[in-house]
C-alpha positions as CSV (number, residue, x, y, z in Angstrom):
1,X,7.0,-0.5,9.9
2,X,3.9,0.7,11.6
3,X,0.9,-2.4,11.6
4,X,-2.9,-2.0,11.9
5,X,-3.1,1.5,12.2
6,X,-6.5,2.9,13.1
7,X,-7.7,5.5,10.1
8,X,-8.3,8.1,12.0
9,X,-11.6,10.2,10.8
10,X,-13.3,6.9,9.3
11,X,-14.2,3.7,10.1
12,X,-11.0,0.9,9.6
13,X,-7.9,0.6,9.7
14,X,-4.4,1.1,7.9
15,X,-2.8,-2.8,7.3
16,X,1.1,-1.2,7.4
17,X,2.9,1.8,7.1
18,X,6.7,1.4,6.3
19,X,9.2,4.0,6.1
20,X,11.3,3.4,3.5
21,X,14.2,5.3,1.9
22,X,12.3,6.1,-0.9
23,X,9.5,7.7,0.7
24,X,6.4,6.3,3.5
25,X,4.5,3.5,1.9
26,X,0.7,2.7,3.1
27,X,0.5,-1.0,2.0
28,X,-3.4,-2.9,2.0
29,X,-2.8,-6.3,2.0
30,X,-5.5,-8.4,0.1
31,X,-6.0,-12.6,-0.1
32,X,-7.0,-13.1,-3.5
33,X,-6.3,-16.4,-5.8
34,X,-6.4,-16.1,-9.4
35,X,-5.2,-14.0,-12.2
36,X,-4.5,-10.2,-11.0
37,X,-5.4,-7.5,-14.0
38,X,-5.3,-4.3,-14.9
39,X,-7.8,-3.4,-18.1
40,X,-7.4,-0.2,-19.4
41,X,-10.8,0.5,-22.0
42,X,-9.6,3.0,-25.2
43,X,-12.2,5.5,-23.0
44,X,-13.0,5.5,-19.3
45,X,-11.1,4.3,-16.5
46,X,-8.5,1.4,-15.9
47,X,-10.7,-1.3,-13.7
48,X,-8.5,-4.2,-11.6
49,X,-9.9,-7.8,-12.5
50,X,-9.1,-9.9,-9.9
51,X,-10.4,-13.9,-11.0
52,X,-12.4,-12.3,-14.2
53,X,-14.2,-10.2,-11.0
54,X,-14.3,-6.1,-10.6
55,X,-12.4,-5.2,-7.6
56,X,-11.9,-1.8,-8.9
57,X,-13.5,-0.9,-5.6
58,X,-10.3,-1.9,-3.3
59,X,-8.7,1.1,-4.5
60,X,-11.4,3.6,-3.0
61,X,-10.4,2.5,0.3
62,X,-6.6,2.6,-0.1
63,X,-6.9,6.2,-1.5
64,X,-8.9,7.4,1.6
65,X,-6.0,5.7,3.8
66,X,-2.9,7.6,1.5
67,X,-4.6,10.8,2.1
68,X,-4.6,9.9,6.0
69,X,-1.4,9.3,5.8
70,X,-0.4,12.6,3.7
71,X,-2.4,14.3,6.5
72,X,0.1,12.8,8.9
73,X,2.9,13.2,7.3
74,X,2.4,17.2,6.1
75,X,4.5,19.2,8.5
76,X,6.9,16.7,9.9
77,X,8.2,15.4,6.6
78,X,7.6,17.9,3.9
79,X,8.9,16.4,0.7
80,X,8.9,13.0,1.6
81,X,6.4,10.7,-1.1
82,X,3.4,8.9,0.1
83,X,3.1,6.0,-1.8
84,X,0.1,3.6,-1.8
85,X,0.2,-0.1,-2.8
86,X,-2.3,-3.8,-3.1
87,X,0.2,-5.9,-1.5
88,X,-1.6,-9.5,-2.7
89,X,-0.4,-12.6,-0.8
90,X,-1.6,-16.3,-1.7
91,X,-4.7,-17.8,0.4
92,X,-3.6,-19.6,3.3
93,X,-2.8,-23.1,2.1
94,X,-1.4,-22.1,-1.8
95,X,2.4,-22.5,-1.8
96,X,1.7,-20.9,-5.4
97,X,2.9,-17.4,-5.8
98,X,-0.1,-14.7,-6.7
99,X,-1.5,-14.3,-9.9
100,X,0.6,-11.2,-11.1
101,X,3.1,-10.9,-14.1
102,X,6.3,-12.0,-13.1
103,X,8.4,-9.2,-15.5
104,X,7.1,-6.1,-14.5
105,X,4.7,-4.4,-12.1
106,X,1.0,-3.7,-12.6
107,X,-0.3,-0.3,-11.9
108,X,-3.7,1.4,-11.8
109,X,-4.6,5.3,-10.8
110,X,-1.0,5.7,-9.5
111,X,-0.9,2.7,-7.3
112,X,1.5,-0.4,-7.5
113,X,0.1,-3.9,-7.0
114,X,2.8,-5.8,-5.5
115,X,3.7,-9.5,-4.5
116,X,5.0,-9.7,-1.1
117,X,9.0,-10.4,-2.7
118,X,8.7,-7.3,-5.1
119,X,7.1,-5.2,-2.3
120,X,10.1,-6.1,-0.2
121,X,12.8,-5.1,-3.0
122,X,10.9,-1.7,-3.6
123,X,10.8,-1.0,0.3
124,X,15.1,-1.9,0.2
125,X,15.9,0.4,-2.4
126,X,18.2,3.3,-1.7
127,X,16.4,6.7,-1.5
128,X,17.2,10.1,0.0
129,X,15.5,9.5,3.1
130,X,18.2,8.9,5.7
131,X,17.9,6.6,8.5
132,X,17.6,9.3,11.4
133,X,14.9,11.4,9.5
134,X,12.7,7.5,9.3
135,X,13.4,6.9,12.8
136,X,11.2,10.5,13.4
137,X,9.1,10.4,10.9
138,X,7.8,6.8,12.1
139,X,7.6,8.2,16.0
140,X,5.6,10.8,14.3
141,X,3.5,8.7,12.2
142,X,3.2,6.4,15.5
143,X,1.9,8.8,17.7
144,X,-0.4,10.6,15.0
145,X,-2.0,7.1,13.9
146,X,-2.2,5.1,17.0
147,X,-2.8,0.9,16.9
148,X,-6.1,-0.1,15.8
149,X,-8.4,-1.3,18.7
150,X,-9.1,-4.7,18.7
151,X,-12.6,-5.7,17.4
């Protein structure tokens, strides 16, 4: 896992990068309460609802940071999967879990929205990637994205 990562052509910063087996994951991590949707229109574009509100917006941001992190990745790793992800976690103070399904996972343009449990089980799944090519891969990925500066 790589945390607070500094995106390196614009403003912000990446919230984590883990190496996985299955591939590098870039994972925003958003405090939201309420009900977490995905509303796909018969015409136009999915939206993400979060509390009845648009927050189709959140995935702008985590695209820009996927592509950063392709841009690292291209020539260390070739054919290892970027994979970007919501990771919603409860307000501070709610012991309540977030307000997404329970069954199965939502996603919208190609990105999962994940609970911090069913993030975790997707990061431990088995994958190609071996153990010694994630160890270089995330000295790469530290050196090429260094630590956010502190505000």
């Amino acid at each position: 896992m790589l945390h607070d990562r500094r995106a390196p052509i614009r403003q912000g910063n990446i919230d984590h990068i883990a190496i996985a087996p299955t591939g590098v994951y870039v994972i925003d991590c958003k405090r939201y309460k309420g009900k977490i949707q995905v509303v796909k229109p018969p015409f136009g574009r999915a939206s993400l609802k979060i509390n009845r509100r648009n927050r189709t917006r959140l995935l702008e941001g985590l695209g820009r940071y996927v592509a950063d992190v392709e841009a690292a990745v291209a020539g260390v790793a070739d054919g290892v999967p970027v994979h970007g992800c919501l990771c919603f976690v409860a307000p501070a103070g709610l012991l309540s879990e977030i307000g997404l399904p329970m069954l199965r996972t939502l996603k919208i343009d190609g990105y999962a929205l994940y609970g911090p449990r069913r993030l975790a089980k997707r990061l431990n799944k088995r994958g190609p990637l071996t153990a010694e090519r994630a160890n270089l891969l995330h000295a790469e990925l530290a050196q090429r994205l260094p630590p956010a500066l502190p505000s």
